[in-house]
N, CA, C and O atoms as a GROMACS GRO file, in nm:
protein
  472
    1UNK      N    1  -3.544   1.151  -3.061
    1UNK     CA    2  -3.549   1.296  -3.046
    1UNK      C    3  -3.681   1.338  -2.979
    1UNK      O    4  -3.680   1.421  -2.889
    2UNK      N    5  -3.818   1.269  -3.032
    2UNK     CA    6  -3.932   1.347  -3.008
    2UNK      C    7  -3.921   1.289  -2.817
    2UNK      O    8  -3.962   1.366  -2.730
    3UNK      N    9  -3.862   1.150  -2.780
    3UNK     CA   10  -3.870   1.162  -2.617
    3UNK      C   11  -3.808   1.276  -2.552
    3UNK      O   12  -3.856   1.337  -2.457
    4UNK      N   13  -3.706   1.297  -2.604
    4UNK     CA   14  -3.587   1.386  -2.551
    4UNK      C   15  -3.665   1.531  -2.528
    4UNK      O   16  -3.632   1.605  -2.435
    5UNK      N   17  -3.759   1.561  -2.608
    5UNK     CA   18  -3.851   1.678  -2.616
    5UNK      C   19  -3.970   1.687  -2.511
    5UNK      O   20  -4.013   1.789  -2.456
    6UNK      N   21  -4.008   1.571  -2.498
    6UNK     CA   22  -4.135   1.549  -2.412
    6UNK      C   23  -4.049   1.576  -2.258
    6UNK      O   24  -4.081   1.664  -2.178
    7UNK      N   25  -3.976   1.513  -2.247
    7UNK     CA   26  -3.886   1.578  -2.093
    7UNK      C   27  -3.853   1.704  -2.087
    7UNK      O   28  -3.906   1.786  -2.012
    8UNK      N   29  -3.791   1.718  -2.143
    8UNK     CA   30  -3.719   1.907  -2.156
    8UNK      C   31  -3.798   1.986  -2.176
    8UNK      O   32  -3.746   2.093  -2.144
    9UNK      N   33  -3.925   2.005  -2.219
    9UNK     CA   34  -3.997   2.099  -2.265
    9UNK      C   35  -4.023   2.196  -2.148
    9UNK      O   36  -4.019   2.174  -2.026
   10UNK      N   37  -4.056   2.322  -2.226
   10UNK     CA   38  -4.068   2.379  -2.131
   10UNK      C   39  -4.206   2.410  -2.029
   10UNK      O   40  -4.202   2.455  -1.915
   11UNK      N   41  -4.285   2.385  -2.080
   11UNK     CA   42  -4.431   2.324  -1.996
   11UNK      C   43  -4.407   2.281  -1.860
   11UNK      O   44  -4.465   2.313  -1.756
   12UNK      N   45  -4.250   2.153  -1.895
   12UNK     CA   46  -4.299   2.053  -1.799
   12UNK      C   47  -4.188   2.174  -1.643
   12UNK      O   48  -4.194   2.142  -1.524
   13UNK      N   49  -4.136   2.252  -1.675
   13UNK     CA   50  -4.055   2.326  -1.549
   13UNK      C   51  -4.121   2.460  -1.581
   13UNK      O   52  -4.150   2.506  -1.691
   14UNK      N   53  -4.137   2.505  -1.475
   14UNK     CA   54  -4.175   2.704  -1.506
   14UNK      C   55  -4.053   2.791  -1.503
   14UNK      O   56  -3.960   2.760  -1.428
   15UNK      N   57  -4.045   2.897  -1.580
   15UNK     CA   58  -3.915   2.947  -1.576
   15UNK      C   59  -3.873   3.005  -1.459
   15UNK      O   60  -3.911   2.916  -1.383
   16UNK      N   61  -3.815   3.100  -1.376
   16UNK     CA   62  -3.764   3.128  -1.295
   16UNK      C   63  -3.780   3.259  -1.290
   16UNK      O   64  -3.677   3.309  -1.334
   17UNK      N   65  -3.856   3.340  -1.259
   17UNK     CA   66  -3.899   3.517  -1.284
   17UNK      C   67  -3.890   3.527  -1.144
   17UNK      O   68  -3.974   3.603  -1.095
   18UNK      N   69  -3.827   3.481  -1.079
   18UNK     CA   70  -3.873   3.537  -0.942
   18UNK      C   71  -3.899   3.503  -0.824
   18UNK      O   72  -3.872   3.384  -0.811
   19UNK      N   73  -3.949   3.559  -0.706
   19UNK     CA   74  -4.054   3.574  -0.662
   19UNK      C   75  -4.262   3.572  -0.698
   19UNK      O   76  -4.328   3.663  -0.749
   20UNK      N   77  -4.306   3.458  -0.655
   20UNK     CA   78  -4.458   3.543  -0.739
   20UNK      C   79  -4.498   3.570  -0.616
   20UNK      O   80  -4.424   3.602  -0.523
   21UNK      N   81  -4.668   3.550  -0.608
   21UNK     CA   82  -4.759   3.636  -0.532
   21UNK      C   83  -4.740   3.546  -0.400
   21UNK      O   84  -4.731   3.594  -0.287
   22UNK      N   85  -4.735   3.400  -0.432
   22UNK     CA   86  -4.755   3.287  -0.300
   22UNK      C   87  -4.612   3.333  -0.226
   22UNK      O   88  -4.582   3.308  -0.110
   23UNK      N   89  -4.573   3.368  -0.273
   23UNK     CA   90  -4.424   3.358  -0.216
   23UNK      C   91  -4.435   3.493  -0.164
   23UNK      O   92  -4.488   3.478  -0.054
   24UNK      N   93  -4.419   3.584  -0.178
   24UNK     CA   94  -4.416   3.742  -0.108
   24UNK      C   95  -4.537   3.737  -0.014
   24UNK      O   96  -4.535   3.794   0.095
   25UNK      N   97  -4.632   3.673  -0.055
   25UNK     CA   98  -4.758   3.658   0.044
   25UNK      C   99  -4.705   3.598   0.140
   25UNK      O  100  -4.673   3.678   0.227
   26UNK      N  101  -4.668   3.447   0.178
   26UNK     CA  102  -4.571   3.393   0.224
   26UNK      C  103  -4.463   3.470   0.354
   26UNK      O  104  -4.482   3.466   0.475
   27UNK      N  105  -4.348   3.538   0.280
   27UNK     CA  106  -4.258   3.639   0.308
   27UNK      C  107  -4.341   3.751   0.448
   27UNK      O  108  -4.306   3.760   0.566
   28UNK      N  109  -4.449   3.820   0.380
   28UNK     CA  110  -4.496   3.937   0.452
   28UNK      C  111  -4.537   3.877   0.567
   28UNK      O  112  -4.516   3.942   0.669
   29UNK      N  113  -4.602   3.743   0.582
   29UNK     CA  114  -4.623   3.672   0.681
   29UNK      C  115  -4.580   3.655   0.781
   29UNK      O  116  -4.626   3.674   0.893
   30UNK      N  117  -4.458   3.605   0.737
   30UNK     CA  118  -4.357   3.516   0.821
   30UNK      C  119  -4.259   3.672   0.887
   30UNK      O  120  -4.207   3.693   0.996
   31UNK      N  121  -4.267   3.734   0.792
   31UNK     CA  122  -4.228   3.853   0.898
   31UNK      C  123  -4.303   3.977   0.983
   31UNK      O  124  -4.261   4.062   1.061
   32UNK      N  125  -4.433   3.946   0.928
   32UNK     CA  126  -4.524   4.017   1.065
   32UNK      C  127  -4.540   3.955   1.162
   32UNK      O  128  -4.600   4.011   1.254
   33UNK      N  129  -4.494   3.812   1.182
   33UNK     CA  130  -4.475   3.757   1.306
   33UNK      C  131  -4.327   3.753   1.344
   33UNK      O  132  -4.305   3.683   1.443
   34UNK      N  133  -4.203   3.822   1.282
   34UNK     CA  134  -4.087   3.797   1.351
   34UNK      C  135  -4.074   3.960   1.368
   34UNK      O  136  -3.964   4.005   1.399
   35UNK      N  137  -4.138   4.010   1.356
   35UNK     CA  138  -4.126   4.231   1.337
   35UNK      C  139  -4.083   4.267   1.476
   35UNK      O  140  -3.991   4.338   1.518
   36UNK      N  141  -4.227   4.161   1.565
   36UNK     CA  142  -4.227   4.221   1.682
   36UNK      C  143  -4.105   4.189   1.811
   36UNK      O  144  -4.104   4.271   1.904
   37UNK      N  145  -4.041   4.114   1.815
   37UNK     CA  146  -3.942   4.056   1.797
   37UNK      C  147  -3.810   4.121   1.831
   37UNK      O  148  -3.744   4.130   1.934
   38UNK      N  149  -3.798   4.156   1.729
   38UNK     CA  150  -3.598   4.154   1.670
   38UNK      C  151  -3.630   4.316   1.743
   38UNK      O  152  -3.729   4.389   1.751
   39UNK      N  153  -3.507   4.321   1.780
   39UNK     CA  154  -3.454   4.447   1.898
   39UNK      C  155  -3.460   4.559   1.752
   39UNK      O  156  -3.453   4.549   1.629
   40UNK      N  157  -3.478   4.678   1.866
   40UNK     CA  158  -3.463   4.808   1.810
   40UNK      C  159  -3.355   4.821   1.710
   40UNK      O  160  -3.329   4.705   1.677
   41UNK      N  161  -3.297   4.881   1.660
   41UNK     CA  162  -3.140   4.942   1.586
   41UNK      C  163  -3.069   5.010   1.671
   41UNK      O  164  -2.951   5.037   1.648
   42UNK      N  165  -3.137   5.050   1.786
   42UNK     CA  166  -3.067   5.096   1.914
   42UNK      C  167  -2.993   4.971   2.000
   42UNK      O  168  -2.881   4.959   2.050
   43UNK      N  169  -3.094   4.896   1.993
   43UNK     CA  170  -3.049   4.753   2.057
   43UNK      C  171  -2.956   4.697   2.003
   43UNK      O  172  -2.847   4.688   2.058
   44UNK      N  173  -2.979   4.652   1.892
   44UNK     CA  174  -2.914   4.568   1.791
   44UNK      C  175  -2.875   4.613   1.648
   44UNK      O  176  -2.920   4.581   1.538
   45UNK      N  177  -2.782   4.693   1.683
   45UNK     CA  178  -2.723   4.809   1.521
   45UNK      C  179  -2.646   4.737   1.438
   45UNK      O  180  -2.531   4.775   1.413
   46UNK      N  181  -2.701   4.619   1.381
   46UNK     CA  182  -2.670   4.537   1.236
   46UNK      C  183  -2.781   4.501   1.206
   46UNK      O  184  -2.885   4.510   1.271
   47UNK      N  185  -2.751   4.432   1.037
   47UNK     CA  186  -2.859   4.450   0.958
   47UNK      C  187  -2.907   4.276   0.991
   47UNK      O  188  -2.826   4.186   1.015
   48UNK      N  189  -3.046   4.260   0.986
   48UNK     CA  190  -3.079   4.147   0.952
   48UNK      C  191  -3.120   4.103   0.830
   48UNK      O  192  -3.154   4.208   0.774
   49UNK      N  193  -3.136   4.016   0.754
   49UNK     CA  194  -3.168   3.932   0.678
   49UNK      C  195  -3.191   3.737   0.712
   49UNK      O  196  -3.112   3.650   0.750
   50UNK      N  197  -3.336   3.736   0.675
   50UNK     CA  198  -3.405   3.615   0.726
   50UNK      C  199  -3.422   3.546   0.543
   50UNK      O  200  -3.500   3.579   0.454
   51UNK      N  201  -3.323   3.454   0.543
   51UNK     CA  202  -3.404   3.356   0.407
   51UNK      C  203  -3.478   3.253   0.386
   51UNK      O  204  -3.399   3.175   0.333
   52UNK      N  205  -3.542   3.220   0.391
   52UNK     CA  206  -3.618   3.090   0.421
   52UNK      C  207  -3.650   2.993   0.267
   52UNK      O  208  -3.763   3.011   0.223
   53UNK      N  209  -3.574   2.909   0.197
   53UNK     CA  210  -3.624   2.828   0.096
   53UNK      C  211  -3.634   2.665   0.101
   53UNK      O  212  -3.559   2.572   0.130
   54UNK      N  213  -3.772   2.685   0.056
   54UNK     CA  214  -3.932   2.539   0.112
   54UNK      C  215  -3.854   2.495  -0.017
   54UNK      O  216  -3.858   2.557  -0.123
   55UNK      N  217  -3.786   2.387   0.004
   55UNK     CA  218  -3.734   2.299  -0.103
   55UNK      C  219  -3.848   2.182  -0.151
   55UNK      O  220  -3.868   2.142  -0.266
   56UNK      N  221  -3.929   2.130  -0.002
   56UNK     CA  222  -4.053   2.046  -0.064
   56UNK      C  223  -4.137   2.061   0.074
   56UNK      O  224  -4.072   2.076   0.177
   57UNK      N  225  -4.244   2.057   0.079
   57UNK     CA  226  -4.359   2.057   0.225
   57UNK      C  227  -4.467   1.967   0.185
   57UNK      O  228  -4.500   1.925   0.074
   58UNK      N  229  -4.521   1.943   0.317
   58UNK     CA  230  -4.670   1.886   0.293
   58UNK      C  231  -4.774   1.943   0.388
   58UNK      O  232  -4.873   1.876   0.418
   59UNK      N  233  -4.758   2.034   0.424
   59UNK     CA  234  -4.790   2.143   0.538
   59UNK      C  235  -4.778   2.266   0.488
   59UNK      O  236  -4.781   2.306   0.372
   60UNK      N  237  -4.758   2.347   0.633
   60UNK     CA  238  -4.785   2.476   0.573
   60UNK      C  239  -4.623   2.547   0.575
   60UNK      O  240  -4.574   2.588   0.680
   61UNK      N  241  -4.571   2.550   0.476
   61UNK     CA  242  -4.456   2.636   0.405
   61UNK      C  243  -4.437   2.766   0.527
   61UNK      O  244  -4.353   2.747   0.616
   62UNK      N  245  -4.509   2.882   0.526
   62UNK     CA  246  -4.533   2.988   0.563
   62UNK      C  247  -4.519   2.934   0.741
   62UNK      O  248  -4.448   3.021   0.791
   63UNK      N  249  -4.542   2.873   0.808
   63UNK     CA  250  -4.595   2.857   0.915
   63UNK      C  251  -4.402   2.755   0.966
   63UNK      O  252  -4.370   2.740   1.084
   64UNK      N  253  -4.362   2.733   0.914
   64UNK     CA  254  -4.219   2.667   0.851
   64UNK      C  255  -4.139   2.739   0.861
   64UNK      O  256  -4.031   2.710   0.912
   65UNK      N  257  -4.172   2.869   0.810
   65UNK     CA  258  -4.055   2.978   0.781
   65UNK      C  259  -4.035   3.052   0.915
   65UNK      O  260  -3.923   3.085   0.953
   66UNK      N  261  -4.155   3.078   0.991
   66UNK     CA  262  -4.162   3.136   1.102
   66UNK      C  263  -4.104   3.048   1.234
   66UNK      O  264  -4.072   3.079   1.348
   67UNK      N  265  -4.106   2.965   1.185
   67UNK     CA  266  -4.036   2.836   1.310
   67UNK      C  267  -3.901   2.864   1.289
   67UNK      O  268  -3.811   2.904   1.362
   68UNK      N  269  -3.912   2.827   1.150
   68UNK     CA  270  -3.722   2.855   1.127
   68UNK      C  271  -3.687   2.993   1.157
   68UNK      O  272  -3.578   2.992   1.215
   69UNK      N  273  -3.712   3.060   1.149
   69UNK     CA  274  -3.699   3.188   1.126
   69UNK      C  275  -3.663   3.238   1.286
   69UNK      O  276  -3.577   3.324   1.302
   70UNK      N  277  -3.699   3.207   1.345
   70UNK     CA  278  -3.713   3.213   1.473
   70UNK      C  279  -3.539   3.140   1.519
   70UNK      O  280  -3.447   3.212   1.558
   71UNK      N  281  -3.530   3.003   1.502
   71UNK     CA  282  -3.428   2.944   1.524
   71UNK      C  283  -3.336   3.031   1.470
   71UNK      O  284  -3.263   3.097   1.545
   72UNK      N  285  -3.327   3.042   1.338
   72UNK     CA  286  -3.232   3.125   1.268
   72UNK      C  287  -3.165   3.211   1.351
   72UNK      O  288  -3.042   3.210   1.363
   73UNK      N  289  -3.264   3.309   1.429
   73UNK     CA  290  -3.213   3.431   1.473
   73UNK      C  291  -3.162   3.420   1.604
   73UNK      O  292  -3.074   3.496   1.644
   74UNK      N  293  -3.224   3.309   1.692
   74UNK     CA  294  -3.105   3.232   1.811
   74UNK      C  295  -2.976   3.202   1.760
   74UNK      O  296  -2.875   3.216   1.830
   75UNK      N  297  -2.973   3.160   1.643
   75UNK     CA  298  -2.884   3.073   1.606
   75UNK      C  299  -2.736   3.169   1.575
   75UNK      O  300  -2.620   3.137   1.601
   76UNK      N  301  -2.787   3.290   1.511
   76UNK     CA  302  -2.737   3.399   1.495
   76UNK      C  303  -2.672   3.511   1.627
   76UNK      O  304  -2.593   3.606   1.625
   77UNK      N  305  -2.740   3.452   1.722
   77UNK     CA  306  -2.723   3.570   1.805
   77UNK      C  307  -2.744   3.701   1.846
   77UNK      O  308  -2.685   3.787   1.912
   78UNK      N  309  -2.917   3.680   1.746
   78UNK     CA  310  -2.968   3.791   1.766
   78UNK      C  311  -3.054   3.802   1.891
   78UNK      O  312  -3.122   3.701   1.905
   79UNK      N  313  -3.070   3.888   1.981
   79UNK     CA  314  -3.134   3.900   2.132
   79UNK      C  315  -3.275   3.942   2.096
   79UNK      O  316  -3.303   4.062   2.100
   80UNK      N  317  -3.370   3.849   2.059
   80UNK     CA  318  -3.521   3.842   2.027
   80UNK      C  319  -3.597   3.848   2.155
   80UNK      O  320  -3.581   3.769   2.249
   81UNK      N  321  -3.677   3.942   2.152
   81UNK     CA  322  -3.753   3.911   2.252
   81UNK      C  323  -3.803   3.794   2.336
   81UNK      O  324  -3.764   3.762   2.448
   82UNK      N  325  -3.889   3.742   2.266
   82UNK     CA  326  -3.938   3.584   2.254
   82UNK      C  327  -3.917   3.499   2.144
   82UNK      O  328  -3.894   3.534   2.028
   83UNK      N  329  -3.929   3.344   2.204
   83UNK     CA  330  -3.918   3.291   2.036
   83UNK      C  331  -4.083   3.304   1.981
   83UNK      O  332  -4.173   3.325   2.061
   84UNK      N  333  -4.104   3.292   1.854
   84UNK     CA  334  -4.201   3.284   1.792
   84UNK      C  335  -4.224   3.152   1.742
   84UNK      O  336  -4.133   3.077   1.708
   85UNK      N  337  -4.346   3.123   1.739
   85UNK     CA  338  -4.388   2.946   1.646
   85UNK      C  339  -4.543   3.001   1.562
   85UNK      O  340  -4.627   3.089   1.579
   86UNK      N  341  -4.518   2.889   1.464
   86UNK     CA  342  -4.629   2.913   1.419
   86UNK      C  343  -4.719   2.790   1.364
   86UNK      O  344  -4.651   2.688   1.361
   87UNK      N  345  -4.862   2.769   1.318
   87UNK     CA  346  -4.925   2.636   1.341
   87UNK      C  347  -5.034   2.667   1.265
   87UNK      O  348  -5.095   2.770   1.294
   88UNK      N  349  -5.083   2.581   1.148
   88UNK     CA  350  -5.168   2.567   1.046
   88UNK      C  351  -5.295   2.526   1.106
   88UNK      O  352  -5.291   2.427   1.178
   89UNK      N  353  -5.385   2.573   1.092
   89UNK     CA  354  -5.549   2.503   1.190
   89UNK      C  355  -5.619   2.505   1.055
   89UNK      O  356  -5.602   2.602   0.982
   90UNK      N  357  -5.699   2.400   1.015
   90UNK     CA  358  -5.816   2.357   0.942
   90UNK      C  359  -5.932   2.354   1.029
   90UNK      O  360  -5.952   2.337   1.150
   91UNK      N  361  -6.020   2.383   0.898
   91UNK     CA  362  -6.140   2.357   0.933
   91UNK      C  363  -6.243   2.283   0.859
   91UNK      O  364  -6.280   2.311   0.745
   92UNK      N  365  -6.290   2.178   0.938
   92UNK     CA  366  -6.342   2.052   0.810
   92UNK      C  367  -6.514   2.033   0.865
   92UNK      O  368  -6.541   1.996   0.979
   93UNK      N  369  -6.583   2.056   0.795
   93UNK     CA  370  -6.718   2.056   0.773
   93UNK      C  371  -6.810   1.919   0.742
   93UNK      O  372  -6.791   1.872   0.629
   94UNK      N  373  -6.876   1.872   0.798
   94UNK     CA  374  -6.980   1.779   0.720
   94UNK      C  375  -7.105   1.782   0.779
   94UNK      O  376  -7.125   1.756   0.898
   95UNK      N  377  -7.225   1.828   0.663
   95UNK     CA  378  -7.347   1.920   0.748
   95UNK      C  379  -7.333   1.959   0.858
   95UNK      O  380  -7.216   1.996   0.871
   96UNK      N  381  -7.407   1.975   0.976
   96UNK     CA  382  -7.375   2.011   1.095
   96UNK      C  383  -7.230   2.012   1.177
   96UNK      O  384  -7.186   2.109   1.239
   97UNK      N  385  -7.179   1.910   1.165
   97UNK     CA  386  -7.062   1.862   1.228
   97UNK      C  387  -6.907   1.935   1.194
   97UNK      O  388  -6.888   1.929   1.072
   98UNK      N  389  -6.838   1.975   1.237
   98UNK     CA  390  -6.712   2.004   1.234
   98UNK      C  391  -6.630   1.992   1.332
   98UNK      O  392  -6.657   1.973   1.451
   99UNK      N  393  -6.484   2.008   1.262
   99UNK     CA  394  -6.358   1.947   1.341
   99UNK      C  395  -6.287   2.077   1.327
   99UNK      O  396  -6.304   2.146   1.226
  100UNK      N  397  -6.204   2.116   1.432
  100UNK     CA  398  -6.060   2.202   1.418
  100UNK      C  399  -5.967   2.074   1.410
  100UNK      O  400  -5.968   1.970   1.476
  101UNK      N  401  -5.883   2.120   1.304
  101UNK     CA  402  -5.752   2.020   1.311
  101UNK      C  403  -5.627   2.126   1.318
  101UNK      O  404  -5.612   2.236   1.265
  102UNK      N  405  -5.529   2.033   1.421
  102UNK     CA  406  -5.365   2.112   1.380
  102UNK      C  407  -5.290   2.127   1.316
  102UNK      O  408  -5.377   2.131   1.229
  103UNK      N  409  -5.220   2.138   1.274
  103UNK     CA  410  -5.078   2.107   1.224
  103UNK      C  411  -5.139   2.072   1.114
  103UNK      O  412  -5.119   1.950   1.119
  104UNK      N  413  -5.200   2.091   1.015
  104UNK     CA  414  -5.268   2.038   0.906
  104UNK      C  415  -5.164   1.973   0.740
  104UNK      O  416  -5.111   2.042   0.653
  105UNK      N  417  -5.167   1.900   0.746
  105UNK     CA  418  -5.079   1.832   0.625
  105UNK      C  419  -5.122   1.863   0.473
  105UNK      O  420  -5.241   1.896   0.475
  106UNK      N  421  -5.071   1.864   0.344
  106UNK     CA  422  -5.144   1.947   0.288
  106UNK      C  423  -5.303   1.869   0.196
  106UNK      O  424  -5.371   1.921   0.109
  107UNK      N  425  -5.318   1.732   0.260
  107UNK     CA  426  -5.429   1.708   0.199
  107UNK      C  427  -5.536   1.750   0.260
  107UNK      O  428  -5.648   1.754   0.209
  108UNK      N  429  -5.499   1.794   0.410
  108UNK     CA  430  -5.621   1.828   0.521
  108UNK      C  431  -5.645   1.958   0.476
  108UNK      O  432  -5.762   1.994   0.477
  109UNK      N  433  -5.536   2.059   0.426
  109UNK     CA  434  -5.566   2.168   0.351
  109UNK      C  435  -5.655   2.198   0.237
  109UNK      O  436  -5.735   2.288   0.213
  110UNK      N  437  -5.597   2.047   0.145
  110UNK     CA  438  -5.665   2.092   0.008
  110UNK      C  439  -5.858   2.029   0.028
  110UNK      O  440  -5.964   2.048  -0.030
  111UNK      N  441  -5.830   1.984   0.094
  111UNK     CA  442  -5.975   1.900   0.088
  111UNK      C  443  -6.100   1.962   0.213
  111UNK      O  444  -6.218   1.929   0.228
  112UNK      N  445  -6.025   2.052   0.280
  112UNK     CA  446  -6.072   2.107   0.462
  112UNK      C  447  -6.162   2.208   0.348
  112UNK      O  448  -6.174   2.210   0.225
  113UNK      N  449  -6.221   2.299   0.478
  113UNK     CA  450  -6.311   2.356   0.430
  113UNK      C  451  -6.260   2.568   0.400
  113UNK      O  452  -6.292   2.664   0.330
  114UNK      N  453  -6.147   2.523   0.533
  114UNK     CA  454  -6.119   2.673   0.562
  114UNK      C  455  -5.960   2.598   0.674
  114UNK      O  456  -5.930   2.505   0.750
  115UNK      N  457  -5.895   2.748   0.596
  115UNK     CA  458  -5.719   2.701   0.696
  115UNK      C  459  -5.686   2.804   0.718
  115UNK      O  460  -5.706   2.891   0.633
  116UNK      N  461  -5.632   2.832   0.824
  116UNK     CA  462  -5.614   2.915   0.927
  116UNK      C  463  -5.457   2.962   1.003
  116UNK      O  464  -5.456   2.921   1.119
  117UNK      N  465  -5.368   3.015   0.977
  117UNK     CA  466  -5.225   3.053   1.052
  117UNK      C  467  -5.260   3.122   1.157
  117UNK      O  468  -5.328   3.224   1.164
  118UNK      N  469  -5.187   3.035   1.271
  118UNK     CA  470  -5.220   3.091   1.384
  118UNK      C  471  -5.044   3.096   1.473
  118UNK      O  472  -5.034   3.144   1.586
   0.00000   0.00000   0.00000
């Protein structure tokens, strides 16, 4: 019994409330870069809806959504201005010396000094 507890507990999963802050932070993102974009309601008089769910990453999630997001709306047949992309930049420090990196993976994130959506 007491293994059966140590798995299931609820510690070890978070419950499900939602949306939190990473995620709407996330969201507002990924659509201030697709805003400019998607045709008028004059242009294009249906509704959009963009979903984007990061099942697992090692990068940048947010920067993911906007790629897809983009495809999505080709994919759809919506008449977008341009496509949009988007690209994670680090910044890694050692005394004097620093690097810009791209496409940053998420250990170059957790360990960089400063990260950047561009």
């Amino acid at each position: 019994r007491r293994d059966r507890e140590r798995f299931s507990s609820p510690r070890q999963t978070p419950r499900n409330r939602g949306p939190g802050r990473r995620e709407i932070g996330h969201g507002a993102l990924a659509e201030r870069a697709l805003r400019y974009v998607v045709p008028t309601i004059q242009e294009f008089p249906y509704s959009i809806r963009v979903v984007s769910d990061i099942l697992e990453s090692n990068g940048s999630s947010s920067m993911a959504t906007v790629c897809s997001g983009t495809l999505a709306l080709l994919d759809a047949g919506v008449p977008i201005k341009a496509p949009v992309a988007g690209i994670a930049m680090g910044l890694v420090t050692q005394g004097e010396k620093w690097e810009v990196l791209t496409d940053i993976a998420g250990l170059e994130d957790h360990l960089g000094d400063m990260d950047f959506k561009v």
